[in-house]
C-alpha positions in Angstrom: -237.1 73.3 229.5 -239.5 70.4 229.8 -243.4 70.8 229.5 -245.5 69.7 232.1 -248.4 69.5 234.1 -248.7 69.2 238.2 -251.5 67.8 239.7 -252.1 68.2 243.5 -254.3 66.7 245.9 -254.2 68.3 249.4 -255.3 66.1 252.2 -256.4 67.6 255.3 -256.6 66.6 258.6 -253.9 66.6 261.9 -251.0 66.7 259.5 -251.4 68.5 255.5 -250.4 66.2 253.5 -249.9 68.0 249.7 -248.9 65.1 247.1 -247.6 66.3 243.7 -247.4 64.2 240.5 -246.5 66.2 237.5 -247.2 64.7 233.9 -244.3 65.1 231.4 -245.3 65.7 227.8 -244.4 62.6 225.4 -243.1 61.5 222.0 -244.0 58.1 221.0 -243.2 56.4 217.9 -245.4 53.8 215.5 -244.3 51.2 214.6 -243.0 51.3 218.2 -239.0 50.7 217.6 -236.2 53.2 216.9 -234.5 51.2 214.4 -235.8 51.0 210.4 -235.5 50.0 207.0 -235.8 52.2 204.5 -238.7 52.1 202.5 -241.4 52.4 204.9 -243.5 54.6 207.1 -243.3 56.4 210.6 -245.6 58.2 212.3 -244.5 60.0 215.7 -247.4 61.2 217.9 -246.8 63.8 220.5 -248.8 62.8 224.1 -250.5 65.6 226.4 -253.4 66.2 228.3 -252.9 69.7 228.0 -254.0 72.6 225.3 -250.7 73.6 224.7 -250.5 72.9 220.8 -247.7 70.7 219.6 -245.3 69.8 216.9 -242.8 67.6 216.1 -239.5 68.8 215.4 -236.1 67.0 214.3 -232.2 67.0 214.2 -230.2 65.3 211.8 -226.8 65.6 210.4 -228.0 68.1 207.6 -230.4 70.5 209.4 -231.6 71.1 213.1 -234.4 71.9 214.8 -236.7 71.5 211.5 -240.3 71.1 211.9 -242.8 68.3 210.5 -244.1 70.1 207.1 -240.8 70.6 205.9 -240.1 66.7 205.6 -243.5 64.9 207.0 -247.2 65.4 206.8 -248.6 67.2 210.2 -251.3 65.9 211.5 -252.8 67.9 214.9 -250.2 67.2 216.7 -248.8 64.1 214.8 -246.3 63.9 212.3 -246.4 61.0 209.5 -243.7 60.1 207.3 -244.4 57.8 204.4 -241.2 56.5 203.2 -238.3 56.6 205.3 -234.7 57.0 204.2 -231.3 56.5 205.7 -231.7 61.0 205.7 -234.4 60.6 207.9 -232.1 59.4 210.9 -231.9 62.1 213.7 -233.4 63.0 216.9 -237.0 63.5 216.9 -238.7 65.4 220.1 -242.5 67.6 220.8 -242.2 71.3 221.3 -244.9 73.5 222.4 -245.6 76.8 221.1 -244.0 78.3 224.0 -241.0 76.2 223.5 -241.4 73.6 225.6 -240.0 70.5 224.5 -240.8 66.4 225.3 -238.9 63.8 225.8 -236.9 62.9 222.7 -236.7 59.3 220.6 -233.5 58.9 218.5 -234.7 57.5 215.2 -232.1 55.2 212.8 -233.0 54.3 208.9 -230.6 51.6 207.7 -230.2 50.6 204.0 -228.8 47.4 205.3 -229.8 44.3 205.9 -230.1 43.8 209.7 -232.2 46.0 212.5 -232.3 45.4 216.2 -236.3 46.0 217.6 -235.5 46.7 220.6 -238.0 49.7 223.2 -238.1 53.0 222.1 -239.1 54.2 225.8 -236.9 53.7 228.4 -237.4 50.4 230.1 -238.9 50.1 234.0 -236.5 48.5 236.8 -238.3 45.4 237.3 -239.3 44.7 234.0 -238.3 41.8 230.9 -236.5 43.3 228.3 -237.0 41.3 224.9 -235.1 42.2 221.5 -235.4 41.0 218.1 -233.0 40.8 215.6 -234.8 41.0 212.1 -233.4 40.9 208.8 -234.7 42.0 205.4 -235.9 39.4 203.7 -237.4 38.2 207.6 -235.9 35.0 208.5 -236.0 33.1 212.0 -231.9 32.5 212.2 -229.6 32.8 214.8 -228.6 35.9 216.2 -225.9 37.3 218.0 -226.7 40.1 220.3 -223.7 42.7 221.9 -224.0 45.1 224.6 -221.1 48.0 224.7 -219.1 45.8 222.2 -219.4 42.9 224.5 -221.0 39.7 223.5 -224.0 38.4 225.2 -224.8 35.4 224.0 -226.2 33.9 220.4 -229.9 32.9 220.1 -231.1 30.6 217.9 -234.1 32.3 217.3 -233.0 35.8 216.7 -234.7 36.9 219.5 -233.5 37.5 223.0 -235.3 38.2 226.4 -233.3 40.3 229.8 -235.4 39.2 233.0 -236.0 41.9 236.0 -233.6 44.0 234.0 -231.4 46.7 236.2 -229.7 49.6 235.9 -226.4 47.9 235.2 -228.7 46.6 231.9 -228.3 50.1 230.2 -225.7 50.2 227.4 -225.8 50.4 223.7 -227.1 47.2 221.6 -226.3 45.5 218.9 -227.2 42.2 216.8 -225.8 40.1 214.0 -226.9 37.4 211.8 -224.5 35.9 210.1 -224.1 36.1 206.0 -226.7 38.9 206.5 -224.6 41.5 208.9 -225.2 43.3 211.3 -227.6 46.4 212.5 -227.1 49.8 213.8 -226.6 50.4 217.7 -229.5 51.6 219.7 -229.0 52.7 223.5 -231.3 51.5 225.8 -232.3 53.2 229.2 -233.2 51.7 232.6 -235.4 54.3 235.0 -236.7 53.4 237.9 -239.5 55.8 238.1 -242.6 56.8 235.0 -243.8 59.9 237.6 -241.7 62.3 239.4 -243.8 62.1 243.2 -243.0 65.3 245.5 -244.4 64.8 249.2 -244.5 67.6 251.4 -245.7 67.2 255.2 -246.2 70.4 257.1 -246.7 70.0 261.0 -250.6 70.7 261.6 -251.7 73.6 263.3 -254.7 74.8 265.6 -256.1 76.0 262.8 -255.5 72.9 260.7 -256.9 71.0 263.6 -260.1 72.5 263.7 -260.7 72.3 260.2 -259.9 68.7 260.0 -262.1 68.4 263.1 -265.1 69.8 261.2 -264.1 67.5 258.0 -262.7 64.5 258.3 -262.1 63.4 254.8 -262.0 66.5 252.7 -259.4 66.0 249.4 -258.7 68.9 247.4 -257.8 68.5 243.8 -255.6 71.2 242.2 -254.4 71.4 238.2 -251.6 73.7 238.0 -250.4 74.1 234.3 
C-alpha cells in the first residue's frame, strides 16, 4: 500500500469538472546516486506534505524490513549513515506509522574500484540521460558503458549522455574502465508521468446550471488525506 495525498479542485459551471492529482510519498537519496564506495556517507530523506510521521526502513541480504536506529542515525524523518559498507547494500523505502510505504531506491556499496552515477529517480520520457563512470582514485579515462550485457559505445571521457531518452532506454547499466574494472549494475526506469491525473466529467444538470449561472468562476479546493 502506497501513501498518498489527493488533492481536488472542482470546477463548476455547465459541465463539473472534478480534477484529481494525488501526491505520492518519496524517498530520495544524498549524494543523489544509487551506486557507492565504501567509506563514506548516505543520508536518505523521506518527502511528504503530510503529518503522517516517517521512517526509513531497509532490506538486505541479512535482515529485512529493519528500521534506521538499528544501523543509521534518525533524524525526523531522515536517516543518515556515516560510513557505508558493502553490508549496507539493500533496498531502502519510507513507511508511515500506519504502514504506508514510498517509493523505494535500491542502494549498492562496492569495495571495488569502479561505480556507475547514474539517476536514482526514474528518468522522464523526453528527458537526457547522462552517466558517469568514476573510479577510485577519480580519473577522466575512457569508459565503456553496457546496457542488458550489450555494449553501447566507449567514451573517452568516462561520461556518457542518452538524448530524449524512451521507454525502450530502460534496462540495467553497466561501465568499465579498463586496468581498473568494472562497477555494479544499476537498473534504470523510464516513466512517462511524475503525477497520476484522474478527470471526471459529469453531464451538468438544472441544478448545476443555475449554480454556475449565479457563479461563474467558482473553484473549489479539496485535501483529502
Amino acid at each position: 500500500m502506497t501513501e498518498t495525498s489527493l488533492q481536488c479542485l472542482l470546477l463548476l459551471s455547465q459541465v463539473s469538472l472534478l480534477i484529481c492529482i494525488t501526491h505520492q510519498a518519496r524517498l530520495t537519496i544524498s549524494p543523489s546516486r544509487s551506486q557507492f564506495f565504501e567509506g563514506v556517507s548516505v543520508s536518505l530523506i523521506c518527502e511528504d506534505d503530510s503529518s503522517a510521521g516517517w521512517t526509513v526502513r531497509r532490506n538486505t541480504t541479512k535482515k529485512t524490513r529493519t528500521q534506521c536506529a538499528d544501523w543509521g542515525e534518525a533524524t525526523g524523518s531522515s536517516c543518515n549513515i556515516s560510513v557505508v559498507f558493502t553490508r549496507d547494500s539493500g533496498v531502502y523505502w519510507c513507511e508511515s506509522r500506519e504502514g504506508a510505504t514510498s517509493n523505494s531506491i535500491t542502494l549498492t556499496v562496492t569495495g571495488g574500484s569502479v561505480i556507475l552515477q547514474s539517476p536514482v529517480l526514474p528518468v522522464m520520457e523526453g528527458d537526457d540521460l547522462t552517466l558517469s563512470c568514476q573510479s577510485k582514485p577519480p580519473s577522466n579515462l575512457p569508459a565503456a558503458f553496457y546496457k542488458d550485457g550489450s555494449l553501447i559505445r566507449t567514451e573517452s571521457t568516462g561520461h556518457m549522455t542518452l538524448h530524449h531518452v524512451t521507454r525502450s532506454d530502460e534496462g540495467l547499466y553497466r561501465c568499465s574502465i579498463s586496468s581498473h574494472g568494472e562497477s555494479p549494475p544499476s537498473w534504470i526506469s523510464v516513466t512517462g508521468s511524475d503525477l497520476a491525473v484522474s478527470m471526471v466529467m459529469t453531464p451538468s444538470t438544472q441544478a448545476d446550471q443555475g449554480l454556475a449561472d449565479d457563479y461563474d468562476d467558482v473553484t473549489t479546493e479539496h485535501h483529502l488525506n
